[in-house]
PyMOL Python script that loads the backbone (N, CA, C, O; Angstrom):
from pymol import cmd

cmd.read_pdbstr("""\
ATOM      1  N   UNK A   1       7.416  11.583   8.782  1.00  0.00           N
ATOM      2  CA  UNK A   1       6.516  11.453   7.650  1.00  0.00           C
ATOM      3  C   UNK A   1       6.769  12.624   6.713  1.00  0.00           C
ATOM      4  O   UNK A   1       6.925  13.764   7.151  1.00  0.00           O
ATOM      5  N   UNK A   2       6.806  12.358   5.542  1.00  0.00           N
ATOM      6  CA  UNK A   2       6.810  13.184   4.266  1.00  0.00           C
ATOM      7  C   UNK A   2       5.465  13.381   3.602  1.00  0.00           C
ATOM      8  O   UNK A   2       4.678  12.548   3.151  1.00  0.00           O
ATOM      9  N   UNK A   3       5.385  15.158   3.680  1.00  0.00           N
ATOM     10  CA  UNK A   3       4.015  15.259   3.325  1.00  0.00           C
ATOM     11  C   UNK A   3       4.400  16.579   1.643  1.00  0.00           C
ATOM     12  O   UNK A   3       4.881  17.695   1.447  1.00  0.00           O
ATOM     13  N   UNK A   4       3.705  15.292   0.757  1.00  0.00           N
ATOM     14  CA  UNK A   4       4.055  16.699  -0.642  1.00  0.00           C
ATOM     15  C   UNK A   4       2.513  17.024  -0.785  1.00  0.00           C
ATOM     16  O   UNK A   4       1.512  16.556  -0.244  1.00  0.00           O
ATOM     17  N   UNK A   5       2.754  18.168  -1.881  1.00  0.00           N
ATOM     18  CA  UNK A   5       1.744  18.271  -2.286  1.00  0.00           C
ATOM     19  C   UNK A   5       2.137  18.258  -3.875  1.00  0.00           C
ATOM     20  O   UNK A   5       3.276  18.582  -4.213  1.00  0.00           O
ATOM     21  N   UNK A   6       0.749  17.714  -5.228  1.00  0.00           N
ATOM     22  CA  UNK A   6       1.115  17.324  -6.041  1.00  0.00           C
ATOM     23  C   UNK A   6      -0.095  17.758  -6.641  1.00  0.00           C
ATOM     24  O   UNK A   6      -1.143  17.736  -5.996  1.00  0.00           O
ATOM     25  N   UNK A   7      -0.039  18.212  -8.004  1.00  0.00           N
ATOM     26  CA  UNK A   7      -1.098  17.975  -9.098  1.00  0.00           C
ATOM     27  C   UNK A   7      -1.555  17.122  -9.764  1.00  0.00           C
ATOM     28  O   UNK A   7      -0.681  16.359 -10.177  1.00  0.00           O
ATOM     29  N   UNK A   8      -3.365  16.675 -10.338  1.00  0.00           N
ATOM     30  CA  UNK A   8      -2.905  15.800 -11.323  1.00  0.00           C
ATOM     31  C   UNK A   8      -1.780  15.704 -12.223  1.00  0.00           C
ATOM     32  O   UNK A   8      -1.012  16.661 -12.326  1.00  0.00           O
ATOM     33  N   UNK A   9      -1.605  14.639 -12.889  1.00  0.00           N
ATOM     34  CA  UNK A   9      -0.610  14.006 -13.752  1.00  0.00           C
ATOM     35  C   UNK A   9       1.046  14.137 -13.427  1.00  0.00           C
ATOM     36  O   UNK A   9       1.963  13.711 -14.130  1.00  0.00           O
ATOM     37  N   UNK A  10       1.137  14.834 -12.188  1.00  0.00           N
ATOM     38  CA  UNK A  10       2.519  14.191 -11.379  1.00  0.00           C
ATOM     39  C   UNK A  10       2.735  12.844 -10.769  1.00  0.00           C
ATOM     40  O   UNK A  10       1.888  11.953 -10.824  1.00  0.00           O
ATOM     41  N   UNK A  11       3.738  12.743 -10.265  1.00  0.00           N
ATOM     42  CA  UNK A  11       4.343  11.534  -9.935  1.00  0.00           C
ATOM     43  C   UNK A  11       5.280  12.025  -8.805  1.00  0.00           C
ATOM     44  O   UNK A  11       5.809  13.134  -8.716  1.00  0.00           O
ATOM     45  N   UNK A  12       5.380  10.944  -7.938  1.00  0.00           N
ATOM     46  CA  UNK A  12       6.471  10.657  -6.719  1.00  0.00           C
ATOM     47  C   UNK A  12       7.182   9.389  -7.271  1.00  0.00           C
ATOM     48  O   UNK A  12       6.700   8.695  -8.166  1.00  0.00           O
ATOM     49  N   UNK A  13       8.186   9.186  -6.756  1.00  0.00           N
ATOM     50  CA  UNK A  13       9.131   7.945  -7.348  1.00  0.00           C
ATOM     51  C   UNK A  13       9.347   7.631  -5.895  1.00  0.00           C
ATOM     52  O   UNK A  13       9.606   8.719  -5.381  1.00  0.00           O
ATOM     53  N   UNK A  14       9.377   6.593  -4.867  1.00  0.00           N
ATOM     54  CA  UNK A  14       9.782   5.924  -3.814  1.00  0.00           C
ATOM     55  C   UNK A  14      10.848   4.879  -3.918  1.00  0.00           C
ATOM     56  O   UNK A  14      10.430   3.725  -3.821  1.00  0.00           O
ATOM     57  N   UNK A  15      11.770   4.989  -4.044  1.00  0.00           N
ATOM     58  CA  UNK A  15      12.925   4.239  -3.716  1.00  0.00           C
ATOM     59  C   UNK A  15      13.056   4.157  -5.481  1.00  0.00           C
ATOM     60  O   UNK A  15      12.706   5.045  -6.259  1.00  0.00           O
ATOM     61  N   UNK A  16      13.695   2.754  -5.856  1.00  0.00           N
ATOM     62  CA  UNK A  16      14.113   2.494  -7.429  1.00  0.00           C
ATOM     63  C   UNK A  16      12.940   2.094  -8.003  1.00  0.00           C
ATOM     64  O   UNK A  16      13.016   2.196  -9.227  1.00  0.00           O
ATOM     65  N   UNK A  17      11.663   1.592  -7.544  1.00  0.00           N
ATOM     66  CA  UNK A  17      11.051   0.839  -8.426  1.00  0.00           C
ATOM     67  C   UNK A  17       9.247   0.627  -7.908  1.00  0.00           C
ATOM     68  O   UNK A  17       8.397  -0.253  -8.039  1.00  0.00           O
ATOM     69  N   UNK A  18       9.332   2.170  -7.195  1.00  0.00           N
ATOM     70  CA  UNK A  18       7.845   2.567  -7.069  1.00  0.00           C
ATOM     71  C   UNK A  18       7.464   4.120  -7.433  1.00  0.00           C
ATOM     72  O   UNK A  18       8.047   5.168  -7.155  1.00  0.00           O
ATOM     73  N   UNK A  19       6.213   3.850  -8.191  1.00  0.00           N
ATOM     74  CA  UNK A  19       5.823   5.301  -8.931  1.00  0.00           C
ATOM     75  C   UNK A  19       4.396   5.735  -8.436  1.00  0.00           C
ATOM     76  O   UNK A  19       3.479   5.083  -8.935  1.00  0.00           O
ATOM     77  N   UNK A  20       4.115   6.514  -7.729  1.00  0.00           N
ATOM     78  CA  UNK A  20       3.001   6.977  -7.383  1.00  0.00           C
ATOM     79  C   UNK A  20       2.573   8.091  -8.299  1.00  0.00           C
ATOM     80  O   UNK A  20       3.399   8.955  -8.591  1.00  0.00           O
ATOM     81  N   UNK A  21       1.331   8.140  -8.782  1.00  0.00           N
ATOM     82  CA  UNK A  21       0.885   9.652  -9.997  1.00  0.00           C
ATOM     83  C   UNK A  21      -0.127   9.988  -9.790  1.00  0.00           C
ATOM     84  O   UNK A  21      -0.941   9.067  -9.851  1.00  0.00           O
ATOM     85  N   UNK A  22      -0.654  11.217  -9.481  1.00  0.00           N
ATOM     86  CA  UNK A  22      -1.880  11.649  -9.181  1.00  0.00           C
ATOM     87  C   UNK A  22      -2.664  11.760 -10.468  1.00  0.00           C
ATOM     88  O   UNK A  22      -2.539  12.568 -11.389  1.00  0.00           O
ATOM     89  N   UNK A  23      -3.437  10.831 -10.321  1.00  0.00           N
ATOM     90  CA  UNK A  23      -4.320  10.530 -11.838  1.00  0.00           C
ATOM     91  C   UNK A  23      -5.347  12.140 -11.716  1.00  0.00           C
ATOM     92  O   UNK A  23      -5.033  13.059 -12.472  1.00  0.00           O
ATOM     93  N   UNK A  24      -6.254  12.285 -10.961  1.00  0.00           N
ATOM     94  CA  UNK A  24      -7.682  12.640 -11.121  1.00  0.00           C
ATOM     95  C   UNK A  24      -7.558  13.132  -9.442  1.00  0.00           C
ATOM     96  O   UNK A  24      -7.124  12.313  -8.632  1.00  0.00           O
ATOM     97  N   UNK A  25      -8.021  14.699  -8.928  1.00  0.00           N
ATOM     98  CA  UNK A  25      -8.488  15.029  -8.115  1.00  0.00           C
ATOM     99  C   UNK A  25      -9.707  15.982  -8.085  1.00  0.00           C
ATOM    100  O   UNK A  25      -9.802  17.054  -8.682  1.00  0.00           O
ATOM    101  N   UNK A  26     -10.712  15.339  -7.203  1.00  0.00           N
ATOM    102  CA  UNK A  26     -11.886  16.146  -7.542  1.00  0.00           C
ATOM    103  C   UNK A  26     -12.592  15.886  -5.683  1.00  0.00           C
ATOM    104  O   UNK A  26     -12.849  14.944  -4.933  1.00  0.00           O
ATOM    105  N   UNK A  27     -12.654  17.612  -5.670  1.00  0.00           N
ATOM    106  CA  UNK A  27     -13.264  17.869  -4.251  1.00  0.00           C
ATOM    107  C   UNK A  27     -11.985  17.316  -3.479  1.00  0.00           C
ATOM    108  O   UNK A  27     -10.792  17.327  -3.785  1.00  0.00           O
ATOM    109  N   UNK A  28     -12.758  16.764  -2.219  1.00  0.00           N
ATOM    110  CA  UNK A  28     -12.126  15.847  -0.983  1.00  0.00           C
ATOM    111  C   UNK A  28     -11.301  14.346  -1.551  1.00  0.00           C
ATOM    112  O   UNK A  28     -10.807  13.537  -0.765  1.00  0.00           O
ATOM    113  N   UNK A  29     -11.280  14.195  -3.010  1.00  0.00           N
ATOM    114  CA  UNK A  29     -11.063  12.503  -3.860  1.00  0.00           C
ATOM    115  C   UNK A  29     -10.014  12.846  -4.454  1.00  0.00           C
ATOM    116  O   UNK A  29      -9.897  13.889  -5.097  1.00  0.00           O
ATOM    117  N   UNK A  30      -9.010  11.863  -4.270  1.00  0.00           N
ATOM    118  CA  UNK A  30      -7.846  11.824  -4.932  1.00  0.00           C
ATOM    119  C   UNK A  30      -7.745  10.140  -5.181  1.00  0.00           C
ATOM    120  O   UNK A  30      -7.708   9.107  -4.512  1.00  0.00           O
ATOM    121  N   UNK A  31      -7.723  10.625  -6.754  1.00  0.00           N
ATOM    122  CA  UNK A  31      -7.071   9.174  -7.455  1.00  0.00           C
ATOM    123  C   UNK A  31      -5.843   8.812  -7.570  1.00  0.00           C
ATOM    124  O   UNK A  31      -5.170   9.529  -8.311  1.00  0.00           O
ATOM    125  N   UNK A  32      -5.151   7.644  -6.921  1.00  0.00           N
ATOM    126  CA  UNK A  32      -3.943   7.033  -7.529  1.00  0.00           C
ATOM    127  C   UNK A  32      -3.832   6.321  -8.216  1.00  0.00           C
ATOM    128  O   UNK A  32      -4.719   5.485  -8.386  1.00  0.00           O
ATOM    129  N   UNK A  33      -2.179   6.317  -9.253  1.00  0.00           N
ATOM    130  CA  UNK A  33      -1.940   4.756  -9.460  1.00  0.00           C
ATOM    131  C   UNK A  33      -0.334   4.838  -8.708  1.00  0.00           C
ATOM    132  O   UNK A  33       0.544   5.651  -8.419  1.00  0.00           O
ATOM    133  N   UNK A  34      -0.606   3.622  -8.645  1.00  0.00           N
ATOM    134  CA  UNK A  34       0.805   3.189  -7.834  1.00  0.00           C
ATOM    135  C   UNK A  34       0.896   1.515  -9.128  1.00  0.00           C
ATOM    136  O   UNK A  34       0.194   0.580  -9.513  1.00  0.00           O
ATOM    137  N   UNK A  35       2.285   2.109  -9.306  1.00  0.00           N
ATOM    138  CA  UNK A  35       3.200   1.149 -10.073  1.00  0.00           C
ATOM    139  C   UNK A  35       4.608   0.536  -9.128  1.00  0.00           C
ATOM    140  O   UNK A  35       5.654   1.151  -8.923  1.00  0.00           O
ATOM    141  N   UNK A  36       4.257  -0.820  -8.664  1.00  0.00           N
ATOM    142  CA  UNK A  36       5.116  -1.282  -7.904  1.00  0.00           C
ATOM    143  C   UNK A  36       5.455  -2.690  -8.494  1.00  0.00           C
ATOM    144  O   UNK A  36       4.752  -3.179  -9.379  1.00  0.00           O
ATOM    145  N   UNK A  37       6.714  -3.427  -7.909  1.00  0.00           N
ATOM    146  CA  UNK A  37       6.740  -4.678  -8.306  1.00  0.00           C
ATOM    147  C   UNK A  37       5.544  -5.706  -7.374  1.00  0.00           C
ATOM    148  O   UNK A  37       5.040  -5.623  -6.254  1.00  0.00           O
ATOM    149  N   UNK A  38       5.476  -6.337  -8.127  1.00  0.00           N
ATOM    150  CA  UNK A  38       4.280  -7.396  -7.607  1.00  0.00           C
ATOM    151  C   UNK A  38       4.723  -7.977  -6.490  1.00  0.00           C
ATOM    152  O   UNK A  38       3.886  -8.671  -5.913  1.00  0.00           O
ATOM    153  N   UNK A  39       6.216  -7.877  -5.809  1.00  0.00           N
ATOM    154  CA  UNK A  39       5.853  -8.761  -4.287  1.00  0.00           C
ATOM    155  C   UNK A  39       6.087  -7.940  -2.811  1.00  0.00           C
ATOM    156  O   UNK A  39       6.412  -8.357  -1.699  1.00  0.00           O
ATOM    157  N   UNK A  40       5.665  -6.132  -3.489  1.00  0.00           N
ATOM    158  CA  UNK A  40       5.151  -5.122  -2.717  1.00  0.00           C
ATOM    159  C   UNK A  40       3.790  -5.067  -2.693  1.00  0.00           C
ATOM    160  O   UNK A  40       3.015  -4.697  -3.576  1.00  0.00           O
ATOM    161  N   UNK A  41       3.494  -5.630  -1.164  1.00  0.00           N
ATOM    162  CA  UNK A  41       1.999  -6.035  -0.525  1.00  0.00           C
ATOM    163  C   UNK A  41       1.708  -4.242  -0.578  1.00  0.00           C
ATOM    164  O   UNK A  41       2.423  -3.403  -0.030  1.00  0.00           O
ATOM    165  N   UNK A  42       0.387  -3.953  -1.444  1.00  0.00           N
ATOM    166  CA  UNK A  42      -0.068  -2.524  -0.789  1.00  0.00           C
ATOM    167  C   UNK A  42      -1.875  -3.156  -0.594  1.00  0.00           C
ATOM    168  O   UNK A  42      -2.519  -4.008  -1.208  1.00  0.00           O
ATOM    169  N   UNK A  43      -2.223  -2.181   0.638  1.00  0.00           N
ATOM    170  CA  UNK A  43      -3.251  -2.041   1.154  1.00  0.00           C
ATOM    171  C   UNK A  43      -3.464  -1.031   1.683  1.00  0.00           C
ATOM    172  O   UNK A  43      -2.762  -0.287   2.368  1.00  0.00           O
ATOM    173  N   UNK A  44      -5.050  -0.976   1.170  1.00  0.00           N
ATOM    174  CA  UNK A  44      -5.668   0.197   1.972  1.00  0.00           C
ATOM    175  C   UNK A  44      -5.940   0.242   3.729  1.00  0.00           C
ATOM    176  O   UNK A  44      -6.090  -0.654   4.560  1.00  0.00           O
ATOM    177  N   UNK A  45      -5.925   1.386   3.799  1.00  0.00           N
ATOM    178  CA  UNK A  45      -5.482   1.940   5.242  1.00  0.00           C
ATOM    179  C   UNK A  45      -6.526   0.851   6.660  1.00  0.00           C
ATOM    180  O   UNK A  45      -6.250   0.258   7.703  1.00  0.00           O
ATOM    181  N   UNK A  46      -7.675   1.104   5.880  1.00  0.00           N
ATOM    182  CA  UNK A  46      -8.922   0.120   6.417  1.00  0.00           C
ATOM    183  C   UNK A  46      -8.643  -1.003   6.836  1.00  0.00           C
ATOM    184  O   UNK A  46      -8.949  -1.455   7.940  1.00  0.00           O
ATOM    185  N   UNK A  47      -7.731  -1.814   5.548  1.00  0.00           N
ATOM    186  CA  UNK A  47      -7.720  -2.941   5.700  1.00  0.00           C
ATOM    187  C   UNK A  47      -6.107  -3.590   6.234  1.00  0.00           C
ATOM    188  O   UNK A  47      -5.503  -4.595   5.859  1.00  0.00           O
ATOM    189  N   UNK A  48      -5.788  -2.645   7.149  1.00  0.00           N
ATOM    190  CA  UNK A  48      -4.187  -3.386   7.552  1.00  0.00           C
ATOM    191  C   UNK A  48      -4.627  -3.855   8.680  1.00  0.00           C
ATOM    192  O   UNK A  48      -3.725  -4.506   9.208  1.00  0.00           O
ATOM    193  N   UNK A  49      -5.761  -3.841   9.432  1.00  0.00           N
ATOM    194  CA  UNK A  49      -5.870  -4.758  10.767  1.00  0.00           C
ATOM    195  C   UNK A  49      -6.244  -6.174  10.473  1.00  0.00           C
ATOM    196  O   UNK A  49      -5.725  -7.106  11.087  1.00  0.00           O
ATOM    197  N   UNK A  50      -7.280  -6.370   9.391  1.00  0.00           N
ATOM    198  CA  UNK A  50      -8.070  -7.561   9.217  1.00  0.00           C
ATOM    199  C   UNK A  50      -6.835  -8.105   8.254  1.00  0.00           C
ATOM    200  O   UNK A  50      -7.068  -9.198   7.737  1.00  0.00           O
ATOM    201  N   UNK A  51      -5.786  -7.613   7.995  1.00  0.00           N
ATOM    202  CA  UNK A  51      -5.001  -8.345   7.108  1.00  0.00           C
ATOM    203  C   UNK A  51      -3.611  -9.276   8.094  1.00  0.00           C
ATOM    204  O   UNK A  51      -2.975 -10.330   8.080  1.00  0.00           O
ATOM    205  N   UNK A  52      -3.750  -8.073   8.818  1.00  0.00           N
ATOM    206  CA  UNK A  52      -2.496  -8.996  10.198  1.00  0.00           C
ATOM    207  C   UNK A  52      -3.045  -9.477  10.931  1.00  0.00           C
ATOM    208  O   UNK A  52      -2.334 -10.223  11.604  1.00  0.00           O
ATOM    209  N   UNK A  53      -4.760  -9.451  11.414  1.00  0.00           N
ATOM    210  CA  UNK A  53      -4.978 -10.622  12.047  1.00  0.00           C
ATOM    211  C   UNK A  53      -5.429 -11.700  11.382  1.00  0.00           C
ATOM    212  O   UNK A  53      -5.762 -12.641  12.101  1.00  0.00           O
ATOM    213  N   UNK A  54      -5.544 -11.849  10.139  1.00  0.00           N
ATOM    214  CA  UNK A  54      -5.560 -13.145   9.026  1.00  0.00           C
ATOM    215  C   UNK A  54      -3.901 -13.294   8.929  1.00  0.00           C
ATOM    216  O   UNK A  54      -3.849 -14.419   8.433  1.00  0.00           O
ATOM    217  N   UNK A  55      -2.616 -12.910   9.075  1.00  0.00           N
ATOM    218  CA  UNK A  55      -1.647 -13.639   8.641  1.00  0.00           C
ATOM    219  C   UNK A  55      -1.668 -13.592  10.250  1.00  0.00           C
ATOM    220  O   UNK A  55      -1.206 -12.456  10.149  1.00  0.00           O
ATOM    221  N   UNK A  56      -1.765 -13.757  11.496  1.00  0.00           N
ATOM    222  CA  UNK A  56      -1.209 -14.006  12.377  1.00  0.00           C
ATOM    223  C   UNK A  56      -1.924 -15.283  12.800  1.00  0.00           C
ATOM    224  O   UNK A  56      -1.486 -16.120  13.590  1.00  0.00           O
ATOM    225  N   UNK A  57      -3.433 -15.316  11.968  1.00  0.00           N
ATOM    226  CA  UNK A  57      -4.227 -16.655  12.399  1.00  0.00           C
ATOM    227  C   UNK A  57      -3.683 -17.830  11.635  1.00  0.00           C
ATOM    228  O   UNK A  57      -3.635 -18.939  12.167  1.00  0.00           O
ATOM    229  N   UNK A  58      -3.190 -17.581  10.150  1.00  0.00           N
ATOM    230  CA  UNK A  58      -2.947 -18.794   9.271  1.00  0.00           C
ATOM    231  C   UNK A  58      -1.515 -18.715   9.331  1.00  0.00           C
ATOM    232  O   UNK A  58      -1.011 -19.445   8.478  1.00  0.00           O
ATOM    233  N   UNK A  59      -0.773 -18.166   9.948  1.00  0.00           N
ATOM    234  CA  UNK A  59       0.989 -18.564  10.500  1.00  0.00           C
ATOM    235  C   UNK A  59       0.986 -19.384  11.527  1.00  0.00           C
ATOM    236  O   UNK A  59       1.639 -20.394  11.260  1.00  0.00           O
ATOM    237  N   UNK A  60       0.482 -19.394  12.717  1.00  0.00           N
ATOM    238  CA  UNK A  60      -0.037 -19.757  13.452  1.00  0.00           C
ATOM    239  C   UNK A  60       0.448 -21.217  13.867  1.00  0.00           C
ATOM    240  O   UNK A  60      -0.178 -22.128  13.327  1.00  0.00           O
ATOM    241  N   UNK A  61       1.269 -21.508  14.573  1.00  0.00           N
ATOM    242  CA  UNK A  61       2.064 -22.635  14.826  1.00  0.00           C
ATOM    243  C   UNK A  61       3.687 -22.626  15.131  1.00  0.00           C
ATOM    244  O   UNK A  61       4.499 -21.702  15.188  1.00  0.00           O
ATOM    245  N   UNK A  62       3.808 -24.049  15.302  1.00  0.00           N
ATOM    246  CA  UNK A  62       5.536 -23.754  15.320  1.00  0.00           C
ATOM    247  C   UNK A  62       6.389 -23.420  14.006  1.00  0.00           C
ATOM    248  O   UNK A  62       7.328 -22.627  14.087  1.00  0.00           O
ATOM    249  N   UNK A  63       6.137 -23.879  13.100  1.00  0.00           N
ATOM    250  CA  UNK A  63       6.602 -23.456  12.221  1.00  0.00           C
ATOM    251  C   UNK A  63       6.845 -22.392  10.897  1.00  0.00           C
ATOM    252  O   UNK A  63       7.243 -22.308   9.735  1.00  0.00           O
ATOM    253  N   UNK A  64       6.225 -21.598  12.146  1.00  0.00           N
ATOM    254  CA  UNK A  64       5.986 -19.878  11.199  1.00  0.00           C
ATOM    255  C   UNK A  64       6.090 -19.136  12.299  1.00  0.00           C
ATOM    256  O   UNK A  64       5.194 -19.151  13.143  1.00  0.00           O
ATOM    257  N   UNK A  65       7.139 -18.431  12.426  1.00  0.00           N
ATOM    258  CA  UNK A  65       7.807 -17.173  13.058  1.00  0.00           C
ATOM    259  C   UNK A  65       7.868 -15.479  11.987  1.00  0.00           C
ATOM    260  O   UNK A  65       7.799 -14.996  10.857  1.00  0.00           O
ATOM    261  N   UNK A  66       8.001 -15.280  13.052  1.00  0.00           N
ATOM    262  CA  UNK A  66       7.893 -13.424  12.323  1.00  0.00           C
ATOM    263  C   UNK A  66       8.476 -13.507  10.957  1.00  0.00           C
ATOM    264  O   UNK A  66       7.966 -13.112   9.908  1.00  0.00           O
ATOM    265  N   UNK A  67       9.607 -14.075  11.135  1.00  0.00           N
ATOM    266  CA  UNK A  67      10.614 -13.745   9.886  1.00  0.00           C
ATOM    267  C   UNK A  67      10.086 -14.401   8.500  1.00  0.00           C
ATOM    268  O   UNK A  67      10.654 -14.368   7.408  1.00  0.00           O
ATOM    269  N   UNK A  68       8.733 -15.063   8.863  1.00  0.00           N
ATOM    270  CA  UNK A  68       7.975 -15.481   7.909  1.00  0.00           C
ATOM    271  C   UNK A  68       6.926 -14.834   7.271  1.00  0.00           C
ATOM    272  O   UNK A  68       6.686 -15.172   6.112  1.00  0.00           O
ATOM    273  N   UNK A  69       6.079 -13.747   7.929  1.00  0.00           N
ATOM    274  CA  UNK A  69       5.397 -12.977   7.786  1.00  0.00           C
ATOM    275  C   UNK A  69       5.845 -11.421   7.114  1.00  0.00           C
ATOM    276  O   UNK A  69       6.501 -10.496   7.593  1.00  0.00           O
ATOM    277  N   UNK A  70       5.242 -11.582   5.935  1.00  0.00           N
ATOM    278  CA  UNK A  70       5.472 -10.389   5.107  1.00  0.00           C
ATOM    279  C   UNK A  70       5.342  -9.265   5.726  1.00  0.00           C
ATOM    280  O   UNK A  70       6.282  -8.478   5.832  1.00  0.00           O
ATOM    281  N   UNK A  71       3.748  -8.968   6.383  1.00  0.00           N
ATOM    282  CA  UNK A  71       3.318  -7.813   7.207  1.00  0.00           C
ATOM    283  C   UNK A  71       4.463  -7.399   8.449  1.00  0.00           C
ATOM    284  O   UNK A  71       4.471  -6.223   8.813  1.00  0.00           O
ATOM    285  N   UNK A  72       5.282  -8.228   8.995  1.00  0.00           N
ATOM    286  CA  UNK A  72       6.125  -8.117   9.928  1.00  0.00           C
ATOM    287  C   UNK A  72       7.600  -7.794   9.375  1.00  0.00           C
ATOM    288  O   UNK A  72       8.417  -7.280  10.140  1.00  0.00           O
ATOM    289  N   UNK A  73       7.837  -8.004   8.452  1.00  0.00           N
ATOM    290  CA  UNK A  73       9.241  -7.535   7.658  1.00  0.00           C
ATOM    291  C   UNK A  73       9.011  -5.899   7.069  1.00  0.00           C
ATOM    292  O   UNK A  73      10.068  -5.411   6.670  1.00  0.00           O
ATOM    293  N   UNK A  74       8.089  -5.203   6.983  1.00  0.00           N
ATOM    294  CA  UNK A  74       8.292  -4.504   6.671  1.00  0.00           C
ATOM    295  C   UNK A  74       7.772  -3.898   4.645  1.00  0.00           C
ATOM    296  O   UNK A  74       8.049  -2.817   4.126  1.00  0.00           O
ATOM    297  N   UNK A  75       7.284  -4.647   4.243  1.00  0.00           N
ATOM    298  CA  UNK A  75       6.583  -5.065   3.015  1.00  0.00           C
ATOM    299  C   UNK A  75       5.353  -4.320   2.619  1.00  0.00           C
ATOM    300  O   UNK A  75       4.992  -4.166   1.453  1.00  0.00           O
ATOM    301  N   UNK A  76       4.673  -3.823   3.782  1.00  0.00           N
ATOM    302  CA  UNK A  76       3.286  -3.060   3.264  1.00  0.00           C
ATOM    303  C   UNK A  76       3.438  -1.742   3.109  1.00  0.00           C
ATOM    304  O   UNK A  76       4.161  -1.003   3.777  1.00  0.00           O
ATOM    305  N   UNK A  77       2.721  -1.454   2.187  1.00  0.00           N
ATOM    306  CA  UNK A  77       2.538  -0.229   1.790  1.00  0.00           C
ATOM    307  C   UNK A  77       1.070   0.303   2.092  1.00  0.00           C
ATOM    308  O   UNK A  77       0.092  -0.144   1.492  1.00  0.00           O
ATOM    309  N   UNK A  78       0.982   1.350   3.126  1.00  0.00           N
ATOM    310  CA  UNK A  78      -0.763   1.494   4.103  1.00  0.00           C
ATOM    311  C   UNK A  78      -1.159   3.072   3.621  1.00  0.00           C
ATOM    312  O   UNK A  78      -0.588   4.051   4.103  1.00  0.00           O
ATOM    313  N   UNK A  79      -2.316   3.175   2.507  1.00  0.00           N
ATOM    314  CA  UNK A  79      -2.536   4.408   2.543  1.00  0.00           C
ATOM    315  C   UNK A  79      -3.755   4.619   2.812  1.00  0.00           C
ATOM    316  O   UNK A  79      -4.754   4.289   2.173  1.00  0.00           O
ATOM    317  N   UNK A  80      -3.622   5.412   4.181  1.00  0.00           N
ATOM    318  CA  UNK A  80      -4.950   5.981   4.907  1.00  0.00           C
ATOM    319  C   UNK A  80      -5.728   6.708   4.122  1.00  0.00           C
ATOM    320  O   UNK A  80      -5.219   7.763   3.744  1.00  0.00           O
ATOM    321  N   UNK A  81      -7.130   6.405   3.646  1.00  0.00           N
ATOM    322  CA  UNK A  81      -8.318   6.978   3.113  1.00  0.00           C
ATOM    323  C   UNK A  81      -8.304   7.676   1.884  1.00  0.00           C
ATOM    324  O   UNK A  81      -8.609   8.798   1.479  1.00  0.00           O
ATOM    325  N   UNK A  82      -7.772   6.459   1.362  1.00  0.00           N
ATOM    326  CA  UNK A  82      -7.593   6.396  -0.037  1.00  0.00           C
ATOM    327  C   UNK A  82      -8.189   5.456  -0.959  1.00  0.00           C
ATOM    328  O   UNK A  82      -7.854   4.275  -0.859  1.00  0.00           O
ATOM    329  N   UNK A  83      -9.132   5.849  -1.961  1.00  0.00           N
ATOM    330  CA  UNK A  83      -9.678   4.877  -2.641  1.00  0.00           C
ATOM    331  C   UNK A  83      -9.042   4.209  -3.548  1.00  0.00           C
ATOM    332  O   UNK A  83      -7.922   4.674  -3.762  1.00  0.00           O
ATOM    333  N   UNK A  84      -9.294   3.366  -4.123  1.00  0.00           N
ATOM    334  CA  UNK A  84      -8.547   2.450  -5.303  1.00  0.00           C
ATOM    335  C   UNK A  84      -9.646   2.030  -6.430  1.00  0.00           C
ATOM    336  O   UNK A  84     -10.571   1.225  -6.326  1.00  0.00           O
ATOM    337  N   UNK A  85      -9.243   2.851  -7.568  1.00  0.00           N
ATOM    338  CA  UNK A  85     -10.034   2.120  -9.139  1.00  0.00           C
ATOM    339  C   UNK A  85      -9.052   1.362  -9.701  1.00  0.00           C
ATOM    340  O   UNK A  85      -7.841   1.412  -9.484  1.00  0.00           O
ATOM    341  N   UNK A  86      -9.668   0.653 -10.444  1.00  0.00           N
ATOM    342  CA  UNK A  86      -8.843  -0.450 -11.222  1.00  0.00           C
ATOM    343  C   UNK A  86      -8.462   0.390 -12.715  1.00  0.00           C
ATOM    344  O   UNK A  86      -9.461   1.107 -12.691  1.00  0.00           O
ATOM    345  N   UNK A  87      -7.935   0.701 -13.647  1.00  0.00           N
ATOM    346  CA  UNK A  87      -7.638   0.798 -15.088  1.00  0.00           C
ATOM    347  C   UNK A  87      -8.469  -0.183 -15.572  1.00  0.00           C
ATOM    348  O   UNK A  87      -8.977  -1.135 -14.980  1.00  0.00           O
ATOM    349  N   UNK A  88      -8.553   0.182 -16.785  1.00  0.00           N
ATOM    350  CA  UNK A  88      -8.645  -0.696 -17.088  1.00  0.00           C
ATOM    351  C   UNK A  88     -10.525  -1.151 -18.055  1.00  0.00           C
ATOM    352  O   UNK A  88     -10.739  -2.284 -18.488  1.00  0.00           O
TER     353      UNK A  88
END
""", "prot")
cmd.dss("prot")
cmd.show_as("cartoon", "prot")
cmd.util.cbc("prot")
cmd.orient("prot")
């Protein structure tokens, strides 16, 4: 694991075509935005259990194997205890 440390109005770049920027930190609260392409699944940290046991309930059959499931390829992006505002 890679741990930076960053000021507001910086940025991390993750691979070619994800931008993380520390909008707003105040106290224990740190605001992001994350600029990704739209068929990079991100979720909050909370919610990666109730999200793989909803794709493991509605795959669910013969005709949906791992290699069908986004959460199982490798696709999510999980940030532990981190809030999310909208822009906007």
């Amino acid at each position: 694991m890679l741990v930076l440390s960053r000021k507001a109005g910086e940025r991390i770049h993750v691979g070619d075509n994800i931008v993380l920027e520390i909008r707003r930190i105040s106290g224990n609260r740190v605001t992001l935005a994350l600029d990704a392409p739209r068929n990079i699944r991100i979720l909050r940290g909370e919610l990666e259990r109730s999200a793989r046991e909803f794709q493991g309930a509605s795959t669910a059959g013969p005709d949906h194997g791992v290699d069908d499931d986004p959460l199982a390829t490798g696709s999510v992006v999980v940030f532990n205890g981190l809030s999310a505002t909208r822009a906007g």
